[in-house]
Every structure is written in structure tokens, then in C-alpha cells.
C-alpha positions, 0 to 999 in steps of 0.5 A, spaced: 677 219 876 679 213 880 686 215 877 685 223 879 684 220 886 689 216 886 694 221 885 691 226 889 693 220 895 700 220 892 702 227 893 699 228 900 704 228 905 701 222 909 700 215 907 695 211 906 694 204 906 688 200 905 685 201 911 685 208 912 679 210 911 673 214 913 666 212 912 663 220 911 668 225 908 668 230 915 666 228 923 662 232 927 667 238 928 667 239 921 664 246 923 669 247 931 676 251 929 682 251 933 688 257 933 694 253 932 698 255 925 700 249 919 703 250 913 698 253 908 700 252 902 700 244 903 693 246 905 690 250 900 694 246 894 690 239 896 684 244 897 684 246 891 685 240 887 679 236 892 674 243 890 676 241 882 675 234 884 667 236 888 665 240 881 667 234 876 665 228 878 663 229 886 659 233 889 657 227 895 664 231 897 661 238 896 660 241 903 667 238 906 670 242 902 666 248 901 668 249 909 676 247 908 675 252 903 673 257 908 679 256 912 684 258 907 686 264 909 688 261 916 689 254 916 690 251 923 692 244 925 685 242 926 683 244 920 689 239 918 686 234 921 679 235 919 683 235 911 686 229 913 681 225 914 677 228 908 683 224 904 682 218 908 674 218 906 676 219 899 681 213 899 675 209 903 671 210 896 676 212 891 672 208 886 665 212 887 663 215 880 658 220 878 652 217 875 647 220 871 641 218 868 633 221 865 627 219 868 623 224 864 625 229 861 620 234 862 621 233 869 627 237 872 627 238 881 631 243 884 632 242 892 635 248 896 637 247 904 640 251 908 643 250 916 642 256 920 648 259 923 653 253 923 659 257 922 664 260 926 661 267 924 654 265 924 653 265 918 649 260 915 650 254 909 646 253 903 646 246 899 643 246 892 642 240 887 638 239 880 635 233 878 632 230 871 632 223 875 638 218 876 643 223 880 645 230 880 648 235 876 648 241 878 649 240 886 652 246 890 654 247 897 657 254 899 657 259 906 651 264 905 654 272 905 650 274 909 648 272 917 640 271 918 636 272 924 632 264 924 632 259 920 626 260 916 631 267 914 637 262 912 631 259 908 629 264 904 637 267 902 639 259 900 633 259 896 635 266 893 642 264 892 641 259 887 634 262 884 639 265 878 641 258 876 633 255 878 630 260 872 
């Protein structure tokens, strides 16, 4: 994966050097959207190959690019800035690697979360992970396709969106 990253840096319009890095993979406006226009294609290039990365070997960078992913569309500058300090963070950590491991097999947890209402159009977000003991597989992150009314309803549908994959 170290490689993948690797080349992934390299084909991104920016370069970086050793010390640009980020210590989270978004800031805290991840969620706030402008209206300037970029190039979309670049955009949604370096989009797709970051959700193939989430899905093989990261799922620490899931909800980062679940968010980038809904922004394709329509990408604006913001959201440029909000990518290119993804790729920073994964410069920062381009050695981190997927680690798995059993405690007991008989034992399998399952955590479901929802954020209420954190997209532009309110609707809300829902992250799930398996577990069997030493990290997670399979973790998800995906915007809910439905818009609630509380937190508690947010809940409830995340609970509902992953429940075919927990039976």
C-alpha cells in the first residue's frame, strides 16, 4: 500500500515534501461548502482512487472521503482545499497499514454511529465497523438517504442502513 500511496502523491497536482503533513485526514470544515468552480475531473480522479485506497487497506480514512465523494458533482475550490489537505495527511501517515487480528472467534461486534444533520442538506451520516478483535473489517461510512428528524431517528436509520450486512 506504501507504494499505491506513493503514487497517488505523485500524480497529484501538488507537491509535497516531507513536512507537509496533516495530523487528521479533514479539518473541521470538512462539512462547510463554497460555490467557486475547479477542475472536476482532477477532482473526481484523485476521489475515486482515495475511495479504492478506504475500502483495501484504510478505513481510518473512510468519512473523508465518503464527504469528498458527495461533493463530485460540483466541486469548488473549498472542497480542493479540503482534498489537498487529505492528501497531505496521507503523506503524513503513508506507512500506516490495515492490521487484523482475532481474540475470539465466536465473539464478533458490530458498531453502528450516526452524526444527525452534518450535511449541507441535512441529512445525516452513518459509520459502521465489524469487529472479531485486532482492528476492523468491515468498516463503512456513508451519508444516510433519507433526512430525520432528531438524533435519536438518525440512529435508528444508520442502525437500518447496515443491518443486512450485520445478519
Amino acid at each position: 500500500m506504501d507504494n499505491y500511496v506513493k503514487e497517488m502523491l505523485n500524480e497529484f497536482p501538488k507537491i509535497f515534501g516531507s513536512n507537509d503533513t496533516a495530523q487528521t485526514p479533514a479539518s473541521s470544515n470538512l462539512l462547510v461548502a463554497s460555490y467557486l468552480t475547479i477542475t472536476k475531473e482532477s477532482y473526481t480522479t484523485h476521489t475515486w482512487r482515495n475511495a479504492f485506497l478506504s475500502k483495501l487497506a484504510r478505513p481510518d480514512i473512510q468519512l473523508t472521503v465518503a464527504v469528498l465523494s458527495t461533493r463530485m458533482k460540483n466541486p469548488t475550490n473549498q472542497d480542493w482545499l479540503k482534498l489537498e489537505r487529505f492528501m497531505k495527511y496521507l503523506n503524513g501517515t503513508r506507512t500506516f497499514h490495515l492490521t487484523v487480528g482475532i481474540d475470539d472467534i465466536k465473539i464478533i461486534k458490530w458498531y453502528v454511529d450516526a452524526s444527525y444533520g452534518v450535511h449541507e442538506d441535512f441529512r445525516s451520516h452513518t459509520g459502521s465497523v465489524m469487529s472479531i478483535g485486532i482492528g476492523a473489517l468491515p468498516a463503512g461510512s456513508t451519508k444516510q438517504k433519507l433526512n430525520t428528524r432528531s438524533s435519536t431517528e438518525a440512529e435508528l436509520a444508520g442502525v437500518d442502513d447496515v443491518i443486512a450486512k450485520i445478519l
